[in-house]
C-alpha positions as CSV (number, residue, x, y, z in Angstrom):
1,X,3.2,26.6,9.3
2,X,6.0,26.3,11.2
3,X,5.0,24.0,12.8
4,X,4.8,21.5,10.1
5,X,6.8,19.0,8.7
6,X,7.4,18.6,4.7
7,X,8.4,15.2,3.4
8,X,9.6,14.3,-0.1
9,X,10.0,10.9,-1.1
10,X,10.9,9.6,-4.2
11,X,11.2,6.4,-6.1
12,X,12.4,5.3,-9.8
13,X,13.2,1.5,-11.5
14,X,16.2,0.4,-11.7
15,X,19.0,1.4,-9.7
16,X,19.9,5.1,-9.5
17,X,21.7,7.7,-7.3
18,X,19.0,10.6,-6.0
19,X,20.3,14.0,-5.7
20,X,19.1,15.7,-2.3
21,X,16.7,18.7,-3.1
22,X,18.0,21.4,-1.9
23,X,17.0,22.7,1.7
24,X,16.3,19.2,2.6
25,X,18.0,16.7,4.8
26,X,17.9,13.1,4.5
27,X,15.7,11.0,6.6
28,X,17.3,7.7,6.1
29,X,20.0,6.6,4.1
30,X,18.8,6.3,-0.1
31,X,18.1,2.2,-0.5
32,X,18.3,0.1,-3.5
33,X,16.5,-3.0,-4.1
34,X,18.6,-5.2,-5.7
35,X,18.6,-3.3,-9.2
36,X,14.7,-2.9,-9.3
37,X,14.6,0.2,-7.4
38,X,16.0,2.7,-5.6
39,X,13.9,4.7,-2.9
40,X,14.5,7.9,-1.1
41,X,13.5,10.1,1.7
42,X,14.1,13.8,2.8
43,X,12.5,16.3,5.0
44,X,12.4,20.0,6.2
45,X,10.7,22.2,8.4
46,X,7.8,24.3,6.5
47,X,8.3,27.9,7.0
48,X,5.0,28.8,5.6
49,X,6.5,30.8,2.9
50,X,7.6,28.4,0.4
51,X,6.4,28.7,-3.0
52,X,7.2,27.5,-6.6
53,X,8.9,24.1,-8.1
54,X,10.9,21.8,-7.0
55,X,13.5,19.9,-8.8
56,X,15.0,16.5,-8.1
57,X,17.8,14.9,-10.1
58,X,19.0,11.4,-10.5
59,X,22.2,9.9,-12.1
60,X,22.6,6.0,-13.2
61,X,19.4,4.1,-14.5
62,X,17.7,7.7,-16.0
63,X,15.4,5.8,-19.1
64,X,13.1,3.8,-16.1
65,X,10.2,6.1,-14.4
66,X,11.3,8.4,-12.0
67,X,8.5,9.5,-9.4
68,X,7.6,12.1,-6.6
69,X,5.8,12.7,-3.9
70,X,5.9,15.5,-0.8
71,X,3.4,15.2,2.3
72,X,3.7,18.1,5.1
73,X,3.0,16.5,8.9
74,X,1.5,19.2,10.8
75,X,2.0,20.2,14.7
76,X,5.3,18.7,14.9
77,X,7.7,19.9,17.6
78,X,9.3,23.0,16.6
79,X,13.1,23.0,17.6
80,X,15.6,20.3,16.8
81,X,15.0,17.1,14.4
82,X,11.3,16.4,15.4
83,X,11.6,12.8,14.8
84,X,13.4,9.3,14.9
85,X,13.6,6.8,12.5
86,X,13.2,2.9,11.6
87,X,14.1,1.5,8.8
88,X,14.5,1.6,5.7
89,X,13.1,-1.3,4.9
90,X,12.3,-3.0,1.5
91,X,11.9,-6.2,-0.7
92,X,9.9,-7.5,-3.6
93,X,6.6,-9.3,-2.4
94,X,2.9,-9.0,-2.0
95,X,3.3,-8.0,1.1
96,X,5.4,-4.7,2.8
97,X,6.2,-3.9,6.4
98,X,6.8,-0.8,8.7
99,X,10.0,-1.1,10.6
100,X,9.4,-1.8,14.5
101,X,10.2,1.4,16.2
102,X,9.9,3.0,20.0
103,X,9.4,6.8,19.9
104,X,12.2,9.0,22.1
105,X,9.1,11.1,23.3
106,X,5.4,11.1,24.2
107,X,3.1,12.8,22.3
108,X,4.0,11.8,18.5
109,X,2.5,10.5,15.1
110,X,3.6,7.4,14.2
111,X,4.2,7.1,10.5
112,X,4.9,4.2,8.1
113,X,5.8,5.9,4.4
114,X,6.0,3.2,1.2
115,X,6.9,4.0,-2.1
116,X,6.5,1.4,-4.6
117,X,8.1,0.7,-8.1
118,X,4.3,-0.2,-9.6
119,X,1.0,1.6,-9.4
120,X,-0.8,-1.7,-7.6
121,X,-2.8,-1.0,-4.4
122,X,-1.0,-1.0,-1.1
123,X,-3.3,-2.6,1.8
124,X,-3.1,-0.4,5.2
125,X,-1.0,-1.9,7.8
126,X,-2.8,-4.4,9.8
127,X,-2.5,-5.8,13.6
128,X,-2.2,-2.0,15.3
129,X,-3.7,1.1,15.6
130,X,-2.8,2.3,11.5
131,X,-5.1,4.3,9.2
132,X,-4.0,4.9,5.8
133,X,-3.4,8.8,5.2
134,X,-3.2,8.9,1.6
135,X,-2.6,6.4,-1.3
136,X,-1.3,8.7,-4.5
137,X,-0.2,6.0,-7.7
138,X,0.5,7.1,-11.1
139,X,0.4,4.6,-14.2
140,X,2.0,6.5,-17.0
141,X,4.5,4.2,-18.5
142,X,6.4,3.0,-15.8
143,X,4.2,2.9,-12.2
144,X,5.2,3.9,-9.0
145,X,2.6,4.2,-5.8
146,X,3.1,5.7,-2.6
147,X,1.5,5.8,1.1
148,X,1.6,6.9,4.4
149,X,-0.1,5.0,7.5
150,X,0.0,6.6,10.9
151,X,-1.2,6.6,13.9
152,X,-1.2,9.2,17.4
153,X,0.2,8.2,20.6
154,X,0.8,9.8,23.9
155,X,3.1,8.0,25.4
156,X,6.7,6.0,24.4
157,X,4.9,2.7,23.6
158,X,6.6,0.5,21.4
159,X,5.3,-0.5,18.1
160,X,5.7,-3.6,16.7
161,X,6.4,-3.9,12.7
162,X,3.2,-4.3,10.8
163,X,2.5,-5.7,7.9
164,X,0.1,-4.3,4.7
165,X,-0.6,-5.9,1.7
166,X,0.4,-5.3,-2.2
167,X,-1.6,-6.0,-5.3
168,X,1.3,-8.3,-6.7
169,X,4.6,-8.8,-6.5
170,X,6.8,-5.6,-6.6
171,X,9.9,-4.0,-5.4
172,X,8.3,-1.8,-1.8
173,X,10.5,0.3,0.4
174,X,9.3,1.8,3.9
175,X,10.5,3.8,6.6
176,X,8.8,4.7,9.8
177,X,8.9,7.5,11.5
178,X,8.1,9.4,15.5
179,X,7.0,12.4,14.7
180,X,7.2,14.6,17.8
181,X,4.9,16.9,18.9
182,X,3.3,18.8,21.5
183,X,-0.2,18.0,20.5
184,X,-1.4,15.4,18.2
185,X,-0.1,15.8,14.9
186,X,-2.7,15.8,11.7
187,X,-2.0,15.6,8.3
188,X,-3.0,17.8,5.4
């Protein structure tokens, strides 16, 4: 695929220092909440040949959970970085938010990734044109969940922030992305 997209983000309690994988670029800037969690995102462009296991590392709070996830966007544009960013944004309620964003080109998915530091259910974003993509939690020990809502445009509308709901009260971080493309993006 190279025309895809691969996104990693990960999330652990407590606060912790997140070692880039390597091959990937940061999306955003790693983001602590307070010293509940710490949340990360990275991406690279799928080459179609990759294969095997990935490692991630983390110095600092190492006896809390420490959780994955990776996602690959496909139809994204294929030279240059193929998005622009909002965000991060994060705090501890029952509620989380995308960032506000307006995309730099038409044609482009609109994405809201969460990780969570608990494996309650995240609501999809309400008030706009979101669709949940996938919901993945784990409850061994220590929880973490994580989702992606998105959405297609065709033009450089801007999108408001939008808010989803969370099972209970729990440390959330988000970033949203514009994904561009040449066709509509879909995800697999």
């Amino acid at each position: 695929w190279s025309d895809g997209v691969r996104g990693r983000c990960k999330c652990n309690d407590g606060s912790a220092d997140h070692q880039q994988p390597s091959g990937f670029a940061a999306i955003v800037t790693q983001t602590t909440q307070s010293t509940n969690a710490t949340a990360s995102w990275w991406w690279k462009r799928a080459a179609g040949t990759a294969s095997g296991t990935l490692s991630c590392t983390r110095s600092g709070s190492t006896g809390a959970g420490f959780w994955g996830v990776m996602s690959c966007w496909r139809g994204a544009c294929e030279t240059g970085t193929p998005f622009n960013t909002a965000g991060p944004t994060s705090g501890r309620t029952n509620s989380f938010s995308s960032s506000a964003i307006t995309p730099t080109n038409n044609y482009c998915r609109v994405i809201c990734l969460c990780n969570l530091e608990d494996n309650t259910a995240l609501g999809t974003l309400g008030g706009g044109s979101f669709a949940e993509d996938f919901e993945v939690n784990d409850n061994n020990s220590d929880d973490a969940a994580f989702s992606a809502n998105s959405f297609a445009q065709t033009t450089k509308a801007a999108e408001s922030a939008r808010a989803g709901s969370v099972g209970g009260t729990d440390s959330w971080f988000t970033v949203t992305i514009a994904l561009f493309s040449n066709t509509v993006t879909t995800v697999s």
